[in-house]
DOZA-450374 format. One line per field, with one value per residue (C-alpha): residue number from 1; residue in one letter; x, y, z. Coordinates in nm, 2 decimals. Each point is the difference from the previous one (the first is absolute). Example, Ala and Ser with C-alpha at 12.3 -4.5 7.8 and 13.67 -1.06 7.14 Angstrom:
2
num: 1; 2
residuo: A; S
x: 1.23; 0.14
y: -0.45; 0.34
z: 0.78; -0.07
// end
This chain:
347
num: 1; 2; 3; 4; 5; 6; 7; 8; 9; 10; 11; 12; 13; 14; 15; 16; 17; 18; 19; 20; 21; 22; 23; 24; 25; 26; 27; 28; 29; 30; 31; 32; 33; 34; 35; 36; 37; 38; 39; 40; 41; 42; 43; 44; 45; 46; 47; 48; 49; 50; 51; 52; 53; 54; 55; 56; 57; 58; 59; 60; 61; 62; 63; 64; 65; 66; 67; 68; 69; 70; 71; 72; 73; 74; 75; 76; 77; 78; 79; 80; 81; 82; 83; 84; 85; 86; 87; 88; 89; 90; 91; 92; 93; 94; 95; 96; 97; 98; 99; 100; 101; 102; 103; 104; 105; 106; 107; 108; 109; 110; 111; 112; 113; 114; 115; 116; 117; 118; 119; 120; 121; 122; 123; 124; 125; 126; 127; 128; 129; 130; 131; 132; 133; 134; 135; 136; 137; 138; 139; 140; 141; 142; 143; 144; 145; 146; 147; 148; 149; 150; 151; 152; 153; 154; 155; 156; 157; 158; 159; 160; 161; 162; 163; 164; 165; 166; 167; 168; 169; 170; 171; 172; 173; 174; 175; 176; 177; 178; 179; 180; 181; 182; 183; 184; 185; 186; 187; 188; 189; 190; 191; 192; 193; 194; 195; 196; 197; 198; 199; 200; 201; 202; 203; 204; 205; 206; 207; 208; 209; 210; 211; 212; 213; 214; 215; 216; 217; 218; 219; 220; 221; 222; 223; 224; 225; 226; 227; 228; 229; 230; 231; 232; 233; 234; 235; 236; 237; 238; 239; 240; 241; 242; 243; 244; 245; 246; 247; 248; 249; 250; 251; 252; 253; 254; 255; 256; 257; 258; 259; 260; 261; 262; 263; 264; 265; 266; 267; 268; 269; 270; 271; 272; 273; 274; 275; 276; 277; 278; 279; 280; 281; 282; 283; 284; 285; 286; 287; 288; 289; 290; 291; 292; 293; 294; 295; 296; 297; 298; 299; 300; 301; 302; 303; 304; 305; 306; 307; 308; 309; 310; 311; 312; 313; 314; 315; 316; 317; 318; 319; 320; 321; 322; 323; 324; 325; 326; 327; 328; 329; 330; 331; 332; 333; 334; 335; 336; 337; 338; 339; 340; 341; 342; 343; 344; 345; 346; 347
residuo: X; X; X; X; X; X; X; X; X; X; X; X; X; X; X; X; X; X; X; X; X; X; X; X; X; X; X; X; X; X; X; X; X; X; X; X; X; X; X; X; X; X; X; X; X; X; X; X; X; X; X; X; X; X; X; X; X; X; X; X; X; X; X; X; X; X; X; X; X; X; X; X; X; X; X; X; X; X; X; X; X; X; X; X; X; X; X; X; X; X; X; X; X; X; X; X; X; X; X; X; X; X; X; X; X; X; X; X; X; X; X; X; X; X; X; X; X; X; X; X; X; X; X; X; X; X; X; X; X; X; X; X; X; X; X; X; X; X; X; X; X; X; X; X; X; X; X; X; X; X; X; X; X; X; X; X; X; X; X; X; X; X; X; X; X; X; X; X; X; X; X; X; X; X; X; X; X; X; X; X; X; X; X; X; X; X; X; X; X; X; X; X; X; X; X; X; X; X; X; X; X; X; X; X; X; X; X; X; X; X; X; X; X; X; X; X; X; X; X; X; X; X; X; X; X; X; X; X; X; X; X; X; X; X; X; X; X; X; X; X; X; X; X; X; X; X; X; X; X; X; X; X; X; X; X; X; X; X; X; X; X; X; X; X; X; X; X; X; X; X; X; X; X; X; X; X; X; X; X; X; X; X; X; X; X; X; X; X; X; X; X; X; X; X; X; X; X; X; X; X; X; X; X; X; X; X; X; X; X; X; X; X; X; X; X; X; X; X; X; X; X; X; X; X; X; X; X; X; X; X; X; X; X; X; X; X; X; X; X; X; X; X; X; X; X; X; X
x: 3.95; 0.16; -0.27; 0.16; -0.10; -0.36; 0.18; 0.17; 0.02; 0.17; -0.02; 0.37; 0.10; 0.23; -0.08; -0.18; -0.36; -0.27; -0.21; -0.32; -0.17; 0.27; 0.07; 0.10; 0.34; 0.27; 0.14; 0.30; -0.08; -0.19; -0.20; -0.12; 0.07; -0.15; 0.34; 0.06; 0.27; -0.08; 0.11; -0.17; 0.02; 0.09; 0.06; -0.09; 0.24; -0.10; 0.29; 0.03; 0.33; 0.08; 0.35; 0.12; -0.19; -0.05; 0.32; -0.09; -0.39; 0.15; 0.23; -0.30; -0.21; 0.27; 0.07; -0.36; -0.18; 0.16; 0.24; -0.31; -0.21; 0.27; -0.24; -0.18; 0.08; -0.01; 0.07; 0.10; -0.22; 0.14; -0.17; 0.22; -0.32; 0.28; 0.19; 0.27; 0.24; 0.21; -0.23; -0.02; 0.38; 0.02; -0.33; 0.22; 0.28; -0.23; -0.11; 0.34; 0.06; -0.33; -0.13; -0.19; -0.25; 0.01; -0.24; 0.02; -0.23; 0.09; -0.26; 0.08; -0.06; -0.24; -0.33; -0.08; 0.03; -0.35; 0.09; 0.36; -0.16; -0.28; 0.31; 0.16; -0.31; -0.03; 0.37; -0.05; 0.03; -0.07; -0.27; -0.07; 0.13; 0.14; -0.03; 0.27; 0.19; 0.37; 0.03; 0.04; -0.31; -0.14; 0.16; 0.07; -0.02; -0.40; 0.02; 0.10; -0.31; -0.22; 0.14; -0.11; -0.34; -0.06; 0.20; -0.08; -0.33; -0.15; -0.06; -0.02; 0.03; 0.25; 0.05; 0.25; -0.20; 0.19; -0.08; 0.22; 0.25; 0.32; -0.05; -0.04; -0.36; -0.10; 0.03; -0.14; -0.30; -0.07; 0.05; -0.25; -0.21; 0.00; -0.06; -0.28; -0.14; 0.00; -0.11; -0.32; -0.07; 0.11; 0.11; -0.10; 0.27; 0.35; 0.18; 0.05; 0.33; -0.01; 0.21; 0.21; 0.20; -0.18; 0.04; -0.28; -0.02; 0.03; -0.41; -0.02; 0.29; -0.20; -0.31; 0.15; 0.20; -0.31; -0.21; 0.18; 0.00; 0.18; -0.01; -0.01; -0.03; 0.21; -0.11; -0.35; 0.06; 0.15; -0.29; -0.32; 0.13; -0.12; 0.21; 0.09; 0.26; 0.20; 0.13; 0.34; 0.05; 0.34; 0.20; 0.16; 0.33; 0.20; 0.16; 0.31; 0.12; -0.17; -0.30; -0.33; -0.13; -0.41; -0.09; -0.32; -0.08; 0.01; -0.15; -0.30; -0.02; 0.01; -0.29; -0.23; 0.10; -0.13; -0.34; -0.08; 0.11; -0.20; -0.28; -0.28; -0.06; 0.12; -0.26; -0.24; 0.14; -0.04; -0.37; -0.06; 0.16; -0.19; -0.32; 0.06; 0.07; -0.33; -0.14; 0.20; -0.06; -0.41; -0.02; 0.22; -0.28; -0.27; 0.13; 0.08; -0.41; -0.15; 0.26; -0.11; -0.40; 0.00; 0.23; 0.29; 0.35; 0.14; 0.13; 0.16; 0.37; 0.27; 0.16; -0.25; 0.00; 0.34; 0.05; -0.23; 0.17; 0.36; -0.10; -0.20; 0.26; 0.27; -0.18; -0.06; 0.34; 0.10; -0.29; 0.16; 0.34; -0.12; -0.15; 0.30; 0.21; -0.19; 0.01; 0.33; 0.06; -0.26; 0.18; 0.38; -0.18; -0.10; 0.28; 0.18; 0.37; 0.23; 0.07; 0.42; 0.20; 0.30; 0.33; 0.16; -0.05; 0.31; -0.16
y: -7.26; 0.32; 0.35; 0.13; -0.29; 0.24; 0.27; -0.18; 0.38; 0.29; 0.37; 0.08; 0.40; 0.00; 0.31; 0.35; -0.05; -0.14; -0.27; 0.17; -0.13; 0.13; 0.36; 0.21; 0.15; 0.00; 0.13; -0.20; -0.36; -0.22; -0.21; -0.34; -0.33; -0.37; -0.19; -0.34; 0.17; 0.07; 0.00; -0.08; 0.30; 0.37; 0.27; 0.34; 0.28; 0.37; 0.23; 0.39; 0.13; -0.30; -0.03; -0.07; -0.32; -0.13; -0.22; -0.14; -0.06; -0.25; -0.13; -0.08; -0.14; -0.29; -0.06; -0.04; -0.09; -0.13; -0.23; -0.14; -0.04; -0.16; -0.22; 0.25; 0.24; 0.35; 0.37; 0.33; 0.32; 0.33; 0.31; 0.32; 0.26; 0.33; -0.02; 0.30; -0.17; -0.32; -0.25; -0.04; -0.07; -0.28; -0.17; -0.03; -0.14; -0.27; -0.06; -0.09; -0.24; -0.14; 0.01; -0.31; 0.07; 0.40; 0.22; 0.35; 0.31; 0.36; 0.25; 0.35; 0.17; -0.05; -0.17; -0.10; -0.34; -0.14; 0.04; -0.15; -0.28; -0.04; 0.02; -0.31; -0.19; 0.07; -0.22; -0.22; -0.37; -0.16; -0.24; 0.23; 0.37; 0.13; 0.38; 0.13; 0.34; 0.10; 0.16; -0.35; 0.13; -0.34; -0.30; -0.20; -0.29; 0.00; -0.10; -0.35; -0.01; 0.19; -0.27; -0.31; 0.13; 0.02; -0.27; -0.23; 0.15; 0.10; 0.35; 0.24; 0.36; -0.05; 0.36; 0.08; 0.33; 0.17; -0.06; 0.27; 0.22; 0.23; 0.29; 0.37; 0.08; 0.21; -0.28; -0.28; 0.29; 0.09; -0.34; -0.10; 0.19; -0.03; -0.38; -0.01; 0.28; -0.27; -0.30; 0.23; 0.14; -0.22; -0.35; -0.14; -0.31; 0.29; -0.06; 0.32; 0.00; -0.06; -0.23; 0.05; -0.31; -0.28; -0.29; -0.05; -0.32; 0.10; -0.01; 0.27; 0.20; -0.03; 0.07; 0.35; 0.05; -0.02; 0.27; 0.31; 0.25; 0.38; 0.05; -0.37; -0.08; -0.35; -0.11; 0.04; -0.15; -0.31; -0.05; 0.10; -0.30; -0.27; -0.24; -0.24; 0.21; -0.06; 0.23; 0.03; 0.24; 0.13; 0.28; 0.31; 0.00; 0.36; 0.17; -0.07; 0.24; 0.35; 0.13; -0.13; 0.20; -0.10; 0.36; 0.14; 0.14; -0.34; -0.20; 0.27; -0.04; -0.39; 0.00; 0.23; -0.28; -0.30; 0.19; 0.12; -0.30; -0.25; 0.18; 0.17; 0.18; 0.34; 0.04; -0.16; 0.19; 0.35; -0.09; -0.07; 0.35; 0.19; -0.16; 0.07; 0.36; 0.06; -0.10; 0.19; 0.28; -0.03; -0.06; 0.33; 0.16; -0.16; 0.15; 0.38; -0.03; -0.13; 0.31; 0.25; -0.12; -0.03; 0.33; -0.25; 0.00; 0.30; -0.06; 0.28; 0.01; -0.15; -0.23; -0.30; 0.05; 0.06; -0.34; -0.23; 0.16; -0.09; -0.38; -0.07; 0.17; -0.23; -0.34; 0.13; 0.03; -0.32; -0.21; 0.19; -0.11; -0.33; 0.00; 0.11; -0.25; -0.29; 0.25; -0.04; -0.35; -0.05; 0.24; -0.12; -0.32; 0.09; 0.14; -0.37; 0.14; -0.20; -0.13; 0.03; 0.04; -0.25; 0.12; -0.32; -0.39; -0.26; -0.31
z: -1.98; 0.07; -0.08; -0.22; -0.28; 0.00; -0.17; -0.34; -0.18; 0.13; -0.13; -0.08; -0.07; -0.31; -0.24; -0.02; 0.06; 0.28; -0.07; -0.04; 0.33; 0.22; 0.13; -0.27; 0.24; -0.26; -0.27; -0.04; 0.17; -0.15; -0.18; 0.20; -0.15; 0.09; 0.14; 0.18; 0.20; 0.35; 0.36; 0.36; 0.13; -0.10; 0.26; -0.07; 0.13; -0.09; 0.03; 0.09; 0.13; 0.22; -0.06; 0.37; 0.01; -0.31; 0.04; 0.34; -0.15; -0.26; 0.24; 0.26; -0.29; -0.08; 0.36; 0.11; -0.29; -0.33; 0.17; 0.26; -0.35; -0.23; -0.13; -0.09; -0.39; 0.11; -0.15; 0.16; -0.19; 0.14; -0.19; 0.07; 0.02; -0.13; 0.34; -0.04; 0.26; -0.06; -0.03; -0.34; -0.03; 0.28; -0.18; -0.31; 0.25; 0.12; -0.35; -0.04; 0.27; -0.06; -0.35; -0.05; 0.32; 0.01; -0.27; 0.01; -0.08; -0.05; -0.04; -0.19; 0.31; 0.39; -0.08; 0.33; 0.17; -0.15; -0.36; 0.11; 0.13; -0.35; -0.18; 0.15; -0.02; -0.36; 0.00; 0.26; -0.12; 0.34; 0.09; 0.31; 0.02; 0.36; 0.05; 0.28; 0.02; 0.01; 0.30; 0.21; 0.23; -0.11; 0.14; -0.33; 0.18; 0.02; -0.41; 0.12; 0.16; -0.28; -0.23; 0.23; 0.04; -0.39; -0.12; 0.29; 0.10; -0.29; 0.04; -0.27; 0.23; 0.26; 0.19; 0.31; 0.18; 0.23; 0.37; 0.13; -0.17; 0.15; -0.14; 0.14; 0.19; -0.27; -0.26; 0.19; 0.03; -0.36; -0.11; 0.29; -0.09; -0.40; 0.00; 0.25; -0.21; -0.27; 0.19; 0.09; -0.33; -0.29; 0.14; 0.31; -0.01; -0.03; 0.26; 0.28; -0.06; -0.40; -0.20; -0.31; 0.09; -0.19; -0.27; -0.22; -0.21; -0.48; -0.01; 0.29; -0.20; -0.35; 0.16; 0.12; -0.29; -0.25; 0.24; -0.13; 0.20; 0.00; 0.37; 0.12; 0.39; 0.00; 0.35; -0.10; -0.33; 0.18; 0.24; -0.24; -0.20; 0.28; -0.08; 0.34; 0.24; 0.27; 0.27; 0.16; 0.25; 0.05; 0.19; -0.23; 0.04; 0.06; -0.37; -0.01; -0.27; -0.14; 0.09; -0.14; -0.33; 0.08; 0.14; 0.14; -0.32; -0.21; 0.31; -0.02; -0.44; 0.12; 0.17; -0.23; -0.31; 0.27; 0.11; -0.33; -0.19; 0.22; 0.21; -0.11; 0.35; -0.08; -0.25; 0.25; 0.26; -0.20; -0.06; 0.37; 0.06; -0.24; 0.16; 0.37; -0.13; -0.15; 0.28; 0.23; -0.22; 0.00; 0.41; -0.03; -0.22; 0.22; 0.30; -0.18; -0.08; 0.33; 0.17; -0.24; 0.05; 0.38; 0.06; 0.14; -0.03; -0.25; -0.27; -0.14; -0.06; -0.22; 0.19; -0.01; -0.41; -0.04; 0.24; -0.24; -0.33; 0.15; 0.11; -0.38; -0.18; 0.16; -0.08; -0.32; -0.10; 0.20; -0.20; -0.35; 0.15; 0.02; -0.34; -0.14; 0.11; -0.14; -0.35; 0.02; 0.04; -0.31; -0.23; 0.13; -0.12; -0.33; -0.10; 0.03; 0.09; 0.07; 0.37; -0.04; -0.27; 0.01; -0.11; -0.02; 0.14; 0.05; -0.05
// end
């Protein structure tokens, strides 16, 4: 019996309004409604100004995947996150050529790639749900094998991590360098490399879809759930087109959503701080008495003072930084805004 008799209902996006479980992220998509209609497989394609390979991406998808699965249903979801090139337009074009297999998304304007991706969860009608960019850095290929290991295998989390990757030193470096930051603080099981090429099986995608989130970190979403994984380790492939749109800037808001989101250690961290300081700060007053007493060391002057204001004043306002950002997150999260607004869906 093929899997995907487990799932007999599918959440189908038809009108204006979320079912109430799921992220509230639109204002024109959608209300979710109980269907019998679904596929094998869906594939996830977020889209922001990737109009030079876009065409070639579809291409390499029916070469290496849909024709080596033809037994298999399948739909294309390609979200257009407000790209301002020509991306948009060729999406309609493939629409065209392909309209029974290929969904598309437009946002009203850039969102980001995680609410791209939330959005075409929210439509997905797949028994399992592949996640793969649009840039072709990603060997498409590797979903034949994703979808053996969960159909064949069993496996609910199936994730490709990226054993190597031919990009520029300075990438390879920050990126480095922000996913071991995450393996040590938050989740011990990330990959160094880190992963956003994955299939998860419809109870991993409602699982994630019910925890609503404002600043949601998707890797650590995918492996707090603990649901059985399996890893495939693959090369990165060079762009082939454009230039890549993740800068330092969102890699470094990236990271504070996965340390605050799922580890507690700052907090713990500050408190250790604060503790070493006082005590710092009473050997330092121990050591002004005993010099004083015993006609030791001087200590006239304002340069030791002026030292121990400097260094508490600047882990004061790193703690109140700290602080502030988990404020943040709680009010973004209270005031319930929406992830992405959709501007229109071609079902």
């Amino acid at each position: 019996m093929r899997r995907s008799a487990r799932c007999s209902k599918n959440w189908h996006i038809f009108a204006d309004r979320l079912h109430p479980q799921m992220p509230k992220g639109i204002s024109g998509m959608v209300e979710q409604k109980l269907t019998h209609d679904t596929v094998d497989y869906s594939i996830i394609i977020p889209v922001y100004c990737n109009e030079g390979s876009l065409k070639d991406l579809y291409q390499t998808l029916q070469t290496e995947v849909v024709r080596q699965n033809s037994a298999r249903s399948h739909e294309l979801i390609f979200i257009d996150d407000g790209s301002y090139d020509r991306s948009f337009e060729i999406l309609l074009e493939l629409k065209k050529q392909d309209p029974e297999h290929i969904k598309l998304i437009k946002f009203t304007r850039n969102f980001g790639q995680v609410a791209a991706m939330f959005a075409g969860y929210q439509l997905a009608k797949g028994d399992c749900i592949v996640n793969i960019s649009a840039d072709l850095q990603d060997p498409p290929r590797l979903i034949n094998e994703m979808l053996n290991a969960y159909f064949d295998e069993q496996y609910d989390i199936v994730i490709c991590y990226r054993r190597s990757r031919d990009e520029s030193f300075f990438r390879i470096f920050t990126s480095g360098l922000f996913y071991r930051t995450m393996k040590k603080l938050s989740f011990p099981d990330m990959p160094p490399g880190g992963f956003d090429y994955f299939l998860m099986s419809r109870r991993v995608r409602d699982q994630i879809l019910m925890n609503n989130e404002s600043n949601p970190f998707i890797q650590g979403k995918i492996l707090w759930t603990g649901f059985h994984k399996k890893w495939i380790p693959y090369d990165r492939e060079s762009r082939k087109s454009g230039t890549s749109k993740w800068t330092f800037s969102k890699k470094i808001k990236y990271l504070i959503d996965g340390v605050l989101g799922y580890s507690y250690l700052p907090l713990r961290a500050m408190s250790l701080v604060g503790l070493c300081v006082s005590i710092l700060g009473f050997v330092y007053a121990v050591i002004i008495l005993f010099s004083k007493i015993f006609g030791g060391i001087s200590t006239t002057g304002w340069a030791p003072l002026m030292i121990m204001i400097l260094i508490l004043s600047g882990i004061q306002m790193l703690m109140l930084g700290i602080i502030g950002e988990y404020l943040w997150r709680a009010l973004d999260q209270s005031r319930n805004r929406p992830q992405f607004i959709i501007d229109k869906v071609y079902d």
